[in-house]
C-alpha positions as a Markdown table, in Angstrom:
| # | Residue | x | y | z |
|---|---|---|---|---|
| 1 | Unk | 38.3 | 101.1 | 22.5 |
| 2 | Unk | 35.4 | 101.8 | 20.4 |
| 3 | Unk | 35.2 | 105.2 | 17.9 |
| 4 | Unk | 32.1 | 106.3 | 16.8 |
| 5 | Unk | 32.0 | 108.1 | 13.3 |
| 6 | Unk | 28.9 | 110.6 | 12.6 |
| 7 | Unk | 27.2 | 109.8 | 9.7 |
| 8 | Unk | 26.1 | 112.7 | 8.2 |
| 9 | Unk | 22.8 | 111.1 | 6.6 |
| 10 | Unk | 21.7 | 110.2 | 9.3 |
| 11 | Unk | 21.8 | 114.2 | 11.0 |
| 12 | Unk | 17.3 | 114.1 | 11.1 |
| 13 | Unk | 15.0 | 113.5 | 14.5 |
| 14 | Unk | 11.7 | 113.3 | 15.3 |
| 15 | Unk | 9.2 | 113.6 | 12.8 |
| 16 | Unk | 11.4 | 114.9 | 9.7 |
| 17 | Unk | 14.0 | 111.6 | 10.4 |
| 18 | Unk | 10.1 | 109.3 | 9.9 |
| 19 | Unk | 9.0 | 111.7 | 7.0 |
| 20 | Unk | 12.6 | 111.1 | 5.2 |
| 21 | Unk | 12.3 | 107.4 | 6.5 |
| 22 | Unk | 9.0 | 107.4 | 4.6 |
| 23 | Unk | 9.8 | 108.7 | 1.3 |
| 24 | Unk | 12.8 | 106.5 | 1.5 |
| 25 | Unk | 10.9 | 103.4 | 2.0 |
| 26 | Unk | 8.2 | 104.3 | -0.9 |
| 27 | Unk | 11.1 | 105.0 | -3.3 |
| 28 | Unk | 12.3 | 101.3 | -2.6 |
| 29 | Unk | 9.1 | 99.7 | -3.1 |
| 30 | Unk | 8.4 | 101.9 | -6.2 |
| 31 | Unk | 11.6 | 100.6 | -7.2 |
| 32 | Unk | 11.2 | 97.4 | -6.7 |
| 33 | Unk | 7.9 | 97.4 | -8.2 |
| 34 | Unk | 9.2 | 98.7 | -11.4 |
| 35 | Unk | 12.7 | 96.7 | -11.4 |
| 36 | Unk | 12.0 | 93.0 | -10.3 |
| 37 | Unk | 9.3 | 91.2 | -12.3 |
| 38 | Unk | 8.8 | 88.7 | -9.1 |
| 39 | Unk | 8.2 | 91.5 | -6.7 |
| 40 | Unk | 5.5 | 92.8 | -8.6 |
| 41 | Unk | 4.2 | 89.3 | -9.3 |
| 42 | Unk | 4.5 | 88.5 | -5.8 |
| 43 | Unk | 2.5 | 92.5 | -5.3 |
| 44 | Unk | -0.6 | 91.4 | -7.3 |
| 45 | Unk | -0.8 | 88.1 | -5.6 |
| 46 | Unk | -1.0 | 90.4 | -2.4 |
| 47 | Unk | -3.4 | 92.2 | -3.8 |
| 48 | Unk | -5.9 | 89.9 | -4.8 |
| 49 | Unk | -5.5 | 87.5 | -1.9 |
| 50 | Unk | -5.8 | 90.3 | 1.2 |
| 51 | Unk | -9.5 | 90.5 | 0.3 |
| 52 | Unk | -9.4 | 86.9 | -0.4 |
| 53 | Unk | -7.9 | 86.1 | 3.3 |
| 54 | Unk | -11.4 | 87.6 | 4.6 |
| 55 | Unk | -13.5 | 85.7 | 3.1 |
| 56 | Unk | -11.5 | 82.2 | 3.7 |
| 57 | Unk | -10.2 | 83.0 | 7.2 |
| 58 | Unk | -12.7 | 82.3 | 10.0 |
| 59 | Unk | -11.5 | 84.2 | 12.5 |
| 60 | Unk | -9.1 | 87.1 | 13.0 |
| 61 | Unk | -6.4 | 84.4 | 13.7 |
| 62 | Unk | -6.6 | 83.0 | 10.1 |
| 63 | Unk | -7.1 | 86.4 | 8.6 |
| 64 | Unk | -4.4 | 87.6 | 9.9 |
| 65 | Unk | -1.9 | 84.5 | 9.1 |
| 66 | Unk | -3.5 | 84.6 | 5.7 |
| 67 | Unk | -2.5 | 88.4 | 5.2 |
| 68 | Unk | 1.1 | 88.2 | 7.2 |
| 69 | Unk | 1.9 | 85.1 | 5.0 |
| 70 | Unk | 1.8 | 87.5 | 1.7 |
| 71 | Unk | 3.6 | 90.3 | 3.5 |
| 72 | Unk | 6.6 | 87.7 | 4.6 |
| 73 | Unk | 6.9 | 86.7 | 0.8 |
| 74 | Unk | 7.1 | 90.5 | -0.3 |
| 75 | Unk | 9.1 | 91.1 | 2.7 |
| 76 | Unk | 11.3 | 88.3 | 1.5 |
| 77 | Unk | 11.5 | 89.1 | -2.2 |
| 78 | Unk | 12.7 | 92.8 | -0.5 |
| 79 | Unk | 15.8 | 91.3 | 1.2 |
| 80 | Unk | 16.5 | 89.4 | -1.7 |
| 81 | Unk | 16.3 | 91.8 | -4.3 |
| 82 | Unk | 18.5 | 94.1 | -2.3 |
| 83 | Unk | 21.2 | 90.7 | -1.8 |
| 84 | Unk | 21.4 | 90.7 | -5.5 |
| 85 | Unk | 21.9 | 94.4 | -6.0 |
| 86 | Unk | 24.4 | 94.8 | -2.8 |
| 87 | Unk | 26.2 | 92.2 | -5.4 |
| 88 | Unk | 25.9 | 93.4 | -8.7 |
| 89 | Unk | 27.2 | 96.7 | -7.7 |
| 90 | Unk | 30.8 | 95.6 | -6.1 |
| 91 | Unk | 31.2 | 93.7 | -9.4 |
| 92 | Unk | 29.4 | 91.8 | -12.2 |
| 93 | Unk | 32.2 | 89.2 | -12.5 |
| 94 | Unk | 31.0 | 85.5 | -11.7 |
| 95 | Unk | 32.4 | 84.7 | -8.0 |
| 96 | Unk | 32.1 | 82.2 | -5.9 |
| 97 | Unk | 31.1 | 83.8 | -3.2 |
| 98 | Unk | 28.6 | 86.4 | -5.5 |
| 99 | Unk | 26.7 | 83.0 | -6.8 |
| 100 | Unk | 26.3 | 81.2 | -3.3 |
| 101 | Unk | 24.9 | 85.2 | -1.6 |
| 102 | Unk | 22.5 | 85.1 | -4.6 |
| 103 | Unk | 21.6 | 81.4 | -4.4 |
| 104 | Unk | 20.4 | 81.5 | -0.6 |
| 105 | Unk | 18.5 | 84.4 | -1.1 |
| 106 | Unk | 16.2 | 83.1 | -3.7 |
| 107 | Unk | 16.1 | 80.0 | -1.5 |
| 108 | Unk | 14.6 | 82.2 | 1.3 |
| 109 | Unk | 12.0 | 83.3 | -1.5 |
| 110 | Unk | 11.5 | 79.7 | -2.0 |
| 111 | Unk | 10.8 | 79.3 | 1.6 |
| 112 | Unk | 8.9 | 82.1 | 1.8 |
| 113 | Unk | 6.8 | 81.1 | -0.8 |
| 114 | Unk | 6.3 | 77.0 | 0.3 |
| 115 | Unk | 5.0 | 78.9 | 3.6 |
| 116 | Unk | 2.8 | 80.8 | 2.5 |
| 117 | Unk | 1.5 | 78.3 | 0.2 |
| 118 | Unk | 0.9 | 75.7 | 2.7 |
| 119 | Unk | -0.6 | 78.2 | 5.1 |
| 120 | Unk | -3.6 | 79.0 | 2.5 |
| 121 | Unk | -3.7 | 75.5 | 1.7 |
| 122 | Unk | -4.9 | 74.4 | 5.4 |
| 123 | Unk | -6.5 | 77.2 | 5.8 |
| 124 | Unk | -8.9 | 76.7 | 2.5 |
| 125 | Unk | -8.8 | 72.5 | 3.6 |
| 126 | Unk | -9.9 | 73.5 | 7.1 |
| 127 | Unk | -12.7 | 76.3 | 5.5 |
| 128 | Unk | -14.6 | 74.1 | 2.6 |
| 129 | Unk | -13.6 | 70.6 | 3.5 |
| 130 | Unk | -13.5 | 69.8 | 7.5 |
């Protein structure tokens, strides 16, 4: 048997459930912007290397796996950030558990991060060098 509850946050449609989805989703990346000193790190690296990802990319291919490569780090560092603070707000006690959450989400920045790098490594190897 499955029950349904109704969740009344979730009472929008149409355009005013996307405008509240919106404002939502800038509060979060103001917030994360202002609250995790690798997510704005992570921002400005974003910044500077979108216009960069034209110039080394040779085709819209490259440009665009340039580009997505910083948005899956900041998309990343999102999911993370919001592990940790999931976390920190059942309890601040040290836990098992709490430590190995926390642990494999950085390792998914880490990932994130080794991608990203190695895809604008080949991609400045394959522009200036082959």
């Amino acid at each position: 048997m499955t029950t349904t509850t109704n969740n009344p946050h979730k009472s929008r449609t149409g355009l005013a459930r996307i405008r509240a989805a919106a404002g939502f989703s800038a509060a979060g990346l103001r917030a994360a912007y202002r609250g995790e000193s690798a997510f704005r790190q992570e921002t400005w690296l974003a910044i500077i290397g979108t216009p960069l990802a034209f110039w080394v990319g040779q085709s819209w291919v490259e440009t665009a796996l340039l580009i997505g490569s910083l948005l899956v780090v900041l998309i990343v560092e999102l999911l993370n950030s919001a592990i940790e603070a999931a976390i920190d707000r059942i309890s601040f006690d040290l836990h098992d558990l709490s430590k190995h959450a926390k642990d494999l989400g950085s390792a998914a920045v880490m990932l994130a991060l080794l991608l990203a790098g190695g895809i604008w490594i080949a991609a400045v190897v394959h522009r200036f060098w082959l």
